[in-house]
Backbone as a printed PyTorch tensor [residue, N CA C, xyz], in Angstrom:
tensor([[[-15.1410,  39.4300, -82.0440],
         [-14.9950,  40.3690, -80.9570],
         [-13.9240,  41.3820, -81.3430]],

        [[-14.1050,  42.7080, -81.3130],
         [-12.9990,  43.9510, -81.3210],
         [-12.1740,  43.9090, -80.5120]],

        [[-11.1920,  44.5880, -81.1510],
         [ -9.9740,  44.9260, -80.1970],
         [-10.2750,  45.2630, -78.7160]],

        [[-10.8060,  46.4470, -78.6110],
         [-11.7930,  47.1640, -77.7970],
         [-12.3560,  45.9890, -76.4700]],

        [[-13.1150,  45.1520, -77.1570],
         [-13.5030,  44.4950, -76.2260],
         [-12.9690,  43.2740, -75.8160]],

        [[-11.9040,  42.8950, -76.5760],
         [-11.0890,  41.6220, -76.5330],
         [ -9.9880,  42.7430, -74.9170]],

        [[ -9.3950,  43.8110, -74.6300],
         [ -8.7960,  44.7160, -74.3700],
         [ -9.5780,  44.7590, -72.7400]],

        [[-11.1930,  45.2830, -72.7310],
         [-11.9950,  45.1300, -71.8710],
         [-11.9570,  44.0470, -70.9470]],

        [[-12.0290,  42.5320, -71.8280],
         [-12.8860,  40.9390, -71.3210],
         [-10.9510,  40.6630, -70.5300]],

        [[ -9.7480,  41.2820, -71.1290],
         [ -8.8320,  40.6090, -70.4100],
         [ -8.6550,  41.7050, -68.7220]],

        [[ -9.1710,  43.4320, -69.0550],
         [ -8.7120,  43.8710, -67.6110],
         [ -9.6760,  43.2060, -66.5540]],

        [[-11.1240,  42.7920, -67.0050],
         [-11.8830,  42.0730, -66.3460],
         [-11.0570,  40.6770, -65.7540]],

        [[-10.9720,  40.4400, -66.5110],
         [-10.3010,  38.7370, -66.3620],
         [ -8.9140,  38.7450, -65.0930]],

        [[ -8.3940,  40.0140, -65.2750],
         [ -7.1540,  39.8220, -64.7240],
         [ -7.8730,  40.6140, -63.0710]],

        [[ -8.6560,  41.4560, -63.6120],
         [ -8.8130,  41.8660, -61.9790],
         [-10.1050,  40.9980, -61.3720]],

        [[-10.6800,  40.1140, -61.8400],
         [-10.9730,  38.8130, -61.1070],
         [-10.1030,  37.9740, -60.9330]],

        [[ -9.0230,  37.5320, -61.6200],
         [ -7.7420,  36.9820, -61.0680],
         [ -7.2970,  37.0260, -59.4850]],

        [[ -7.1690,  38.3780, -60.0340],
         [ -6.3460,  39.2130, -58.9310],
         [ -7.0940,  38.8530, -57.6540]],

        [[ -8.5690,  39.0520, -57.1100],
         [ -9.6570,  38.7790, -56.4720],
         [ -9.8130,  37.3010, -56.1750]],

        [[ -9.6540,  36.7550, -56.9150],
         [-10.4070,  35.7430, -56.4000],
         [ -9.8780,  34.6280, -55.3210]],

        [[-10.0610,  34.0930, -54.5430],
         [ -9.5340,  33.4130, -53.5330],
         [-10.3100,  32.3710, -53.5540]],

        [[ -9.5240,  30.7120, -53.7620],
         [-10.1680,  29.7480, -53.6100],
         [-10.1250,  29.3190, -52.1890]],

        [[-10.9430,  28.3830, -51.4940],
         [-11.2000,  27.8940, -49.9950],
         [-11.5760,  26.6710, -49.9650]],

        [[-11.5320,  26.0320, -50.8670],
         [-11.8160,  24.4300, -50.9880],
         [-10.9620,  23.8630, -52.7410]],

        [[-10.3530,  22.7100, -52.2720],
         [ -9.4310,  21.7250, -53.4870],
         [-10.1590,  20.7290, -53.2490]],

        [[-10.7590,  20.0980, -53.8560],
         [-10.8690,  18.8120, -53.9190],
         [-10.2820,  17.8680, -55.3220]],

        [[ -9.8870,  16.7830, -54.8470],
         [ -8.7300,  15.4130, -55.3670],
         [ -9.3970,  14.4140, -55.6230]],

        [[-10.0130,  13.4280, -56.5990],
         [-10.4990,  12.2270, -56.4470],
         [ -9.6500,  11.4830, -57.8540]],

        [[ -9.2630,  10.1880, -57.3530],
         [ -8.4870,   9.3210, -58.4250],
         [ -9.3130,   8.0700, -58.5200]],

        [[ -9.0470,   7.4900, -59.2350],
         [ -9.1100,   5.7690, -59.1260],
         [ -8.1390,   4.9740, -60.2240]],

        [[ -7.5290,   4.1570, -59.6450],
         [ -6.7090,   3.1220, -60.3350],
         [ -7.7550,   1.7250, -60.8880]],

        [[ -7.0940,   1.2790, -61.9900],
         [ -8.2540,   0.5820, -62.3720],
         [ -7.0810,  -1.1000, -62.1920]],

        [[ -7.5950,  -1.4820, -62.1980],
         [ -7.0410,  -2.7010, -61.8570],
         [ -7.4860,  -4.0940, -62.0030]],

        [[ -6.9290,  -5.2440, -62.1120],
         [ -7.4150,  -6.6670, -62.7570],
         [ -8.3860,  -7.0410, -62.3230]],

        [[ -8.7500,  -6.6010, -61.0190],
         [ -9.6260,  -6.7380, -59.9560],
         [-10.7660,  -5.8670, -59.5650]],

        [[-10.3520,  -4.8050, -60.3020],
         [-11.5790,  -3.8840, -60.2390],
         [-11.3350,  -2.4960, -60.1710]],

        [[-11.7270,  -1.5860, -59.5810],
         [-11.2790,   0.0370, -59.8280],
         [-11.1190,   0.2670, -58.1750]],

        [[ -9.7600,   0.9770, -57.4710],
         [-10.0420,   1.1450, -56.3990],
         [-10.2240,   2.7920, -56.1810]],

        [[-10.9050,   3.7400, -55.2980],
         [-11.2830,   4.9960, -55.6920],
         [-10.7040,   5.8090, -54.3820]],

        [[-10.3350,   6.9460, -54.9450],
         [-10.2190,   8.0490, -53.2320],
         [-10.7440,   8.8810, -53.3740]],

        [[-10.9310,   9.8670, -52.4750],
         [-11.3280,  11.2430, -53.1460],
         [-10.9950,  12.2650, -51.8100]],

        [[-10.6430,  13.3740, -51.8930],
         [ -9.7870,  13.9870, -51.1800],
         [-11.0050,  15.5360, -51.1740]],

        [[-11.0830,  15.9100, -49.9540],
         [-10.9780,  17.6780, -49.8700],
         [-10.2810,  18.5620, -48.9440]],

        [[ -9.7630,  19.1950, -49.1770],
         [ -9.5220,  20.1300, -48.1630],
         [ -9.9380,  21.3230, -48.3930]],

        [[-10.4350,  22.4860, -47.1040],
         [-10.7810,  23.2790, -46.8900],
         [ -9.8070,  24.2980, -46.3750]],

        [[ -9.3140,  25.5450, -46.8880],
         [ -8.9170,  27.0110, -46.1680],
         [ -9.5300,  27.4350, -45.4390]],

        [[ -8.5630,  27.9030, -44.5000],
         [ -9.1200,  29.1920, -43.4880],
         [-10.2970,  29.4250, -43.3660]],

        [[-11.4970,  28.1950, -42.9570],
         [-12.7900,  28.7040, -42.7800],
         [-13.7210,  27.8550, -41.8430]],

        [[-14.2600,  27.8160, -41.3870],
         [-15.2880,  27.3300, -40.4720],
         [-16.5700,  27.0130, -41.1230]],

        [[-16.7280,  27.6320, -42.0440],
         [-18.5340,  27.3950, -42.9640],
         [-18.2870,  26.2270, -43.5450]],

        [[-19.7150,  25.4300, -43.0610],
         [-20.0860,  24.1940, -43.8640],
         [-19.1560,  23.8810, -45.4130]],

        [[-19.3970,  24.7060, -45.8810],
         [-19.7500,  25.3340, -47.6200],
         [-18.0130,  25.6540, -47.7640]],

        [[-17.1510,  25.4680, -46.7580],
         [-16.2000,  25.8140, -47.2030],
         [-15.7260,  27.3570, -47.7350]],

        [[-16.4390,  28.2000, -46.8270],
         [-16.3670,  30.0740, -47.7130],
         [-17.1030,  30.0550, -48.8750]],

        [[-18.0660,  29.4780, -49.3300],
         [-18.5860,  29.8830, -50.3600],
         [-19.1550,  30.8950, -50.5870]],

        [[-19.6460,  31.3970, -51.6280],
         [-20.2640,  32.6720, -52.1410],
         [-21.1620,  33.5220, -50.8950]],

        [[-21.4750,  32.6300, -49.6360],
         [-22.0810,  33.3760, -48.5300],
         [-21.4790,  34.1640, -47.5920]],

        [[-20.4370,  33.4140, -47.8540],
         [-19.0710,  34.4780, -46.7930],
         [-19.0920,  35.5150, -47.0580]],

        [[-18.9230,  36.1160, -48.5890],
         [-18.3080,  37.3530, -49.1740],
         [-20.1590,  38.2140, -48.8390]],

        [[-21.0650,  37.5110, -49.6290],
         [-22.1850,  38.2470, -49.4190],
         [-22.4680,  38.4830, -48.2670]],

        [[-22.4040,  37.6740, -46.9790],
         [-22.5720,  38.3520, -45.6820],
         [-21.7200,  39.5460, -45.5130]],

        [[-20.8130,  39.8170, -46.0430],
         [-19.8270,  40.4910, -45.7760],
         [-20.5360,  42.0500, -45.8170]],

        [[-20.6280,  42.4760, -44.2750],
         [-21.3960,  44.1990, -45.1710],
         [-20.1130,  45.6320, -44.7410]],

        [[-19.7500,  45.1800, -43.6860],
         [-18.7910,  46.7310, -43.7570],
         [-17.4710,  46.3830, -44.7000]],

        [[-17.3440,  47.6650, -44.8560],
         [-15.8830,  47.8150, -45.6690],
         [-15.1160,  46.5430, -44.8250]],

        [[-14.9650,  46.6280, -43.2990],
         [-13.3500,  46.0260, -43.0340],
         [-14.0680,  44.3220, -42.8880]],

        [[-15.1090,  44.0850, -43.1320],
         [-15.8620,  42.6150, -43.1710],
         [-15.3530,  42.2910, -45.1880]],

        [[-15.6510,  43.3510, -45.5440],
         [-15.4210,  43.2150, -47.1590],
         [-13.7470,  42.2920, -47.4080]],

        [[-13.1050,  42.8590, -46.3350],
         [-11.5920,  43.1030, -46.2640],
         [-11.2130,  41.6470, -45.8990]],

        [[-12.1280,  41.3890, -44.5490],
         [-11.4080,  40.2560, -43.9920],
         [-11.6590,  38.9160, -45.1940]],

        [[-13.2850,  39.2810, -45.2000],
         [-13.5780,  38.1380, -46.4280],
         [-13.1160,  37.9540, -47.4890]],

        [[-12.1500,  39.2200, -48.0800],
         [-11.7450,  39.1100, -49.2820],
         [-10.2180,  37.8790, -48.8320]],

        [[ -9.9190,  38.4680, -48.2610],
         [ -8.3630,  38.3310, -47.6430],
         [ -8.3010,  36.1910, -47.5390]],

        [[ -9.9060,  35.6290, -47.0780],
         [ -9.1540,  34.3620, -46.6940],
         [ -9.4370,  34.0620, -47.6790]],

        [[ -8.7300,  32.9390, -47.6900],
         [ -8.6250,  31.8830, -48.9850],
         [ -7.3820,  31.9250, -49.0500]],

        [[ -7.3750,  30.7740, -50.5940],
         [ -6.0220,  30.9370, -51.2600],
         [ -5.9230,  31.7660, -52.5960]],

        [[ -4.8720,  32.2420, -52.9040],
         [ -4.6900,  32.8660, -54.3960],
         [ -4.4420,  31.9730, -55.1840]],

        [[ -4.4440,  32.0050, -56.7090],
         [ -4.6200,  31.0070, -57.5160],
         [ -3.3630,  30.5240, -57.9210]],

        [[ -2.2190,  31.0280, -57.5610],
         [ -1.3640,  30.2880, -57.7260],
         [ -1.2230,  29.4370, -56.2600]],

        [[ -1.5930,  29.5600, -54.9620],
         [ -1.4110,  29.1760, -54.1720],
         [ -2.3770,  27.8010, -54.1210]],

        [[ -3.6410,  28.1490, -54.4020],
         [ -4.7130,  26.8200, -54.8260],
         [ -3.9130,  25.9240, -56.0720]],

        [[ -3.2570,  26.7870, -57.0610],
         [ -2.6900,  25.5560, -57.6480],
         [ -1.5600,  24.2660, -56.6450]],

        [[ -0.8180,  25.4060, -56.1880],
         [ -0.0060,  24.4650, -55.3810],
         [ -0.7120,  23.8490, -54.5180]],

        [[ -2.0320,  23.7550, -53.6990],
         [ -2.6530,  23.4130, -52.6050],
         [ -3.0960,  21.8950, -53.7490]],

        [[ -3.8080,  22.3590, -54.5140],
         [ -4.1440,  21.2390, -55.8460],
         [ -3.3970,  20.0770, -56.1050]],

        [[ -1.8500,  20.3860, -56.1380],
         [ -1.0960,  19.2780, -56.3860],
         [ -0.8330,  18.7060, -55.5600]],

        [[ -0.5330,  19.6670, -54.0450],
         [  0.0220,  18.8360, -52.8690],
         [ -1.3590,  17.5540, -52.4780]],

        [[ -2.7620,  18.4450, -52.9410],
         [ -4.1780,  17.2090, -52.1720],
         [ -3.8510,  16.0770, -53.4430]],

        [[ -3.8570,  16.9910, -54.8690],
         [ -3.7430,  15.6670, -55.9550],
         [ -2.5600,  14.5580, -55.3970]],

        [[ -1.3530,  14.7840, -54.8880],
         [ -0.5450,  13.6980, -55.1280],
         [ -0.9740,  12.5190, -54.0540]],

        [[ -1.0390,  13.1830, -52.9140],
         [ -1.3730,  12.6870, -52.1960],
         [ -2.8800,  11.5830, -52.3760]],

        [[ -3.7830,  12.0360, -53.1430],
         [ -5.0750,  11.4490, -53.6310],
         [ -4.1690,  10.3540, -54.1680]],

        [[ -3.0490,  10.6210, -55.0080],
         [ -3.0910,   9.5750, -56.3160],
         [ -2.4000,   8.3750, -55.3850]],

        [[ -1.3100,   8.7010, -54.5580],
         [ -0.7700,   7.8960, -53.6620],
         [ -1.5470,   7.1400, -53.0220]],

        [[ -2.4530,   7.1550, -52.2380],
         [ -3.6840,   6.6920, -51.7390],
         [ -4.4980,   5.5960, -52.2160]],

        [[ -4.5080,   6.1290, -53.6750],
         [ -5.2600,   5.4740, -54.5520],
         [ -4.5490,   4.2330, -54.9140]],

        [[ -2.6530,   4.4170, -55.1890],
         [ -2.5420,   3.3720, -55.8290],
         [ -2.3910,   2.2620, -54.3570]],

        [[ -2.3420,   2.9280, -53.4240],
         [ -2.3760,   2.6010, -52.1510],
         [ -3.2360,   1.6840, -51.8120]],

        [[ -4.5030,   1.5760, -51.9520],
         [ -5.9680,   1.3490, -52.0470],
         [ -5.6920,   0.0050, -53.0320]],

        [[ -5.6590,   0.4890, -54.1830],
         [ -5.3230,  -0.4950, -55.5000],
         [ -4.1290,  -1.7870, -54.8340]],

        [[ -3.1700,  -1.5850, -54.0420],
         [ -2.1790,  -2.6650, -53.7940],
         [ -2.9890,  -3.2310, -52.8550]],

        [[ -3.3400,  -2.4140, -51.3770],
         [ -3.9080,  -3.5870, -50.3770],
         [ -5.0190,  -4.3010, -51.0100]],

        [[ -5.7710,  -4.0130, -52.2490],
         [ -6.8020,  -4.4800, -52.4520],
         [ -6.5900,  -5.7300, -53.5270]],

        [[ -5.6360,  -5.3850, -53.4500],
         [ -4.6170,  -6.1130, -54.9370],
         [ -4.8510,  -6.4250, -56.3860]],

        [[ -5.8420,  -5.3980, -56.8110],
         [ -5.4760,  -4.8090, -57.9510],
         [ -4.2000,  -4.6030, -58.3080]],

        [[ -3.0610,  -4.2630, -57.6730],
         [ -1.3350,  -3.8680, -58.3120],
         [ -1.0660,  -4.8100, -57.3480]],

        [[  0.6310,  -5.0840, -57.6740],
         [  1.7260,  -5.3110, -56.8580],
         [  2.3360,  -5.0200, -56.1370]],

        [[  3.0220,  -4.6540, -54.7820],
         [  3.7290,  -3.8620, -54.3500],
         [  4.6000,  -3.2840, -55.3540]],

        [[  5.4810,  -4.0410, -56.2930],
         [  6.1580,  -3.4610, -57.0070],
         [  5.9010,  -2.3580, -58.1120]],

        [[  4.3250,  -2.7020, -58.6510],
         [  3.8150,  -1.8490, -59.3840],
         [  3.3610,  -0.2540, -58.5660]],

        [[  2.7330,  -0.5760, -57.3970],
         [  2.4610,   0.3810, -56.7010],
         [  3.8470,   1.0810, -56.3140]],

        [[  5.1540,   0.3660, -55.6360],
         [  6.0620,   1.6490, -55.8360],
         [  6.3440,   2.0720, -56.8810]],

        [[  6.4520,   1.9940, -57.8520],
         [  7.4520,   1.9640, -58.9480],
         [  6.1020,   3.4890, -59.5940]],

        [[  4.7610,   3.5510, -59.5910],
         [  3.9700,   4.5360, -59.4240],
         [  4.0400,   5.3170, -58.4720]],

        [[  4.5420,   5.0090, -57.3890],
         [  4.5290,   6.1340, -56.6280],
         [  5.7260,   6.6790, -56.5260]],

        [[  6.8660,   6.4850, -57.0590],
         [  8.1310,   6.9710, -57.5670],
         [  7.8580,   8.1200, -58.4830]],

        [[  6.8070,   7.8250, -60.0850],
         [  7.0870,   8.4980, -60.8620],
         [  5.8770,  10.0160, -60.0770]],

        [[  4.8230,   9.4620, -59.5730],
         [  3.9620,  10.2040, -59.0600],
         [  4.4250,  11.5110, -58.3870]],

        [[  5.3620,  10.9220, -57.2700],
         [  6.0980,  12.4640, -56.5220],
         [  7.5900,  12.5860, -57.3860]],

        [[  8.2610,  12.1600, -58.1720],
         [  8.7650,  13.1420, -59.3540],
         [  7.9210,  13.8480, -59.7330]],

        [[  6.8300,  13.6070, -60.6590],
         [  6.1430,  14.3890, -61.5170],
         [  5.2640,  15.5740, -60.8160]],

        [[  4.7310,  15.6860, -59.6180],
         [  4.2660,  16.2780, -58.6290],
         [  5.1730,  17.0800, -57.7310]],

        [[  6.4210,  16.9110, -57.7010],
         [  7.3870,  17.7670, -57.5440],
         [  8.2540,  18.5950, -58.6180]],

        [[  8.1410,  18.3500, -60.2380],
         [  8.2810,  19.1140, -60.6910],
         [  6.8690,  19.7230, -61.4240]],

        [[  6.0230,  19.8420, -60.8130],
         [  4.5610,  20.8650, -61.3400],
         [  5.1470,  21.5710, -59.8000]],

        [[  4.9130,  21.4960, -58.9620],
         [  5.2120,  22.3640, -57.9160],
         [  6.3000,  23.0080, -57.6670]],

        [[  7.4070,  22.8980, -58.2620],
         [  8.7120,  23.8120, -59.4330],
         [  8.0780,  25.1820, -59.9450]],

        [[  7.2620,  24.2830, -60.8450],
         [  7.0620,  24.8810, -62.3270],
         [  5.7080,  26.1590, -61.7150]],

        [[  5.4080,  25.4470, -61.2030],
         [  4.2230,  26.3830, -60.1260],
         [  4.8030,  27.4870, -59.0720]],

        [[  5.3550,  27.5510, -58.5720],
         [  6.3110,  28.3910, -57.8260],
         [  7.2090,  29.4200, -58.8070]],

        [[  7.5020,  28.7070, -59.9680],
         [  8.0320,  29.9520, -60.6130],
         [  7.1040,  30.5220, -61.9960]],

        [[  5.6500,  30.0360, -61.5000],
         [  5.1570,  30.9480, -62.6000],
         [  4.3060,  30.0670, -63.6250]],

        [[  5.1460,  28.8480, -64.0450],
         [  4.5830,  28.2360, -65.1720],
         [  3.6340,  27.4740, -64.5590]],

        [[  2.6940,  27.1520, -65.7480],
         [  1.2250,  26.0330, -65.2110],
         [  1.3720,  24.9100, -65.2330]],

        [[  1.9520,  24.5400, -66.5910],
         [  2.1790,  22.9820, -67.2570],
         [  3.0230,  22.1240, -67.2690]],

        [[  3.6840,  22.3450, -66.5230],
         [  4.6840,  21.0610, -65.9270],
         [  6.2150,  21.0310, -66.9650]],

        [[  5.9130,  21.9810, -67.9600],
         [  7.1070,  21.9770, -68.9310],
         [  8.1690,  22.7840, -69.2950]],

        [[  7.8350,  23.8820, -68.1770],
         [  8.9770,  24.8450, -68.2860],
         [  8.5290,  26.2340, -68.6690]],

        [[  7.4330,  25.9880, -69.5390],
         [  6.1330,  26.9460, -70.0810],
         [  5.4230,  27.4210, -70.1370]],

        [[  5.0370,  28.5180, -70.3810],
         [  3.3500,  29.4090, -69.4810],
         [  2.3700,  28.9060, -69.8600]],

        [[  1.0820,  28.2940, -69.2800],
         [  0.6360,  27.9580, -69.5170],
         [ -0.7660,  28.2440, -70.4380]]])
């Protein structure tokens, strides 16, 4: 690929960025355990009322300019879906190991001692997310 179009594929890229608004996260974990696998699975939905969660029908119904506007407008932005991501992920994983203890696959002790490192590690991506970086390391991602 040319300069030219390597130059092109990123103003594209960035002004779908810019655009795009997610309206549904979904979270699913499972802990596996002596006893078997216990499973969660998580969604949440933005600012919307449609089945579908705003999907691709929202925007296409959309016919006047200020319908263009409103539809563009809900959702989340992608750094905001990231953070929406971690807050449904931790919570999924908590759940899960949650699931895994009453079911007793883990220990209580094993299950806190995971859910200790879980919201450390989920509180610093949501750091690292707030100021920019993706990967949990300080670093752009």
């Amino acid at each position: 690929m040319g300069s030219e179009n390597n130059e092109e594929l990123k103003a594209v890229v960035e002004k779908v960025k810019k655009h795009l608004k997610v309206t549904k996260v979904v979270c699913t974990r499972s802990v596996k355990g002596r006893g078997g696998d216990s499973y969660v699975g998580f969604s949440a939905a933005w600012d919307t009322t449609q089945d579908d969660a705003g999907g691709g029908a929202d925007q296409i119904s959309a016919h006047t300019d200020a319908d263009e506007k409103m539809a563009a407008s809900q959702g989340l932005s992608l750094k905001e879906s990231r953070i929406a991501s971690l807050i449904l992920g931790m919570q999924a994983d908590i759940a899960a190991h949650d699931h895994a203890m009453a079911g007793g696959n883990l220990s209580m002790g094993q299950r806190d001692e995971a859910v200790k490192a879980i919201k450390h590690n989920y509180s610093r991506l949501m750091v690292d997310a707030m100021n920019g970086n993706g990967n949990g390391n300080g670093k752009q991602a």
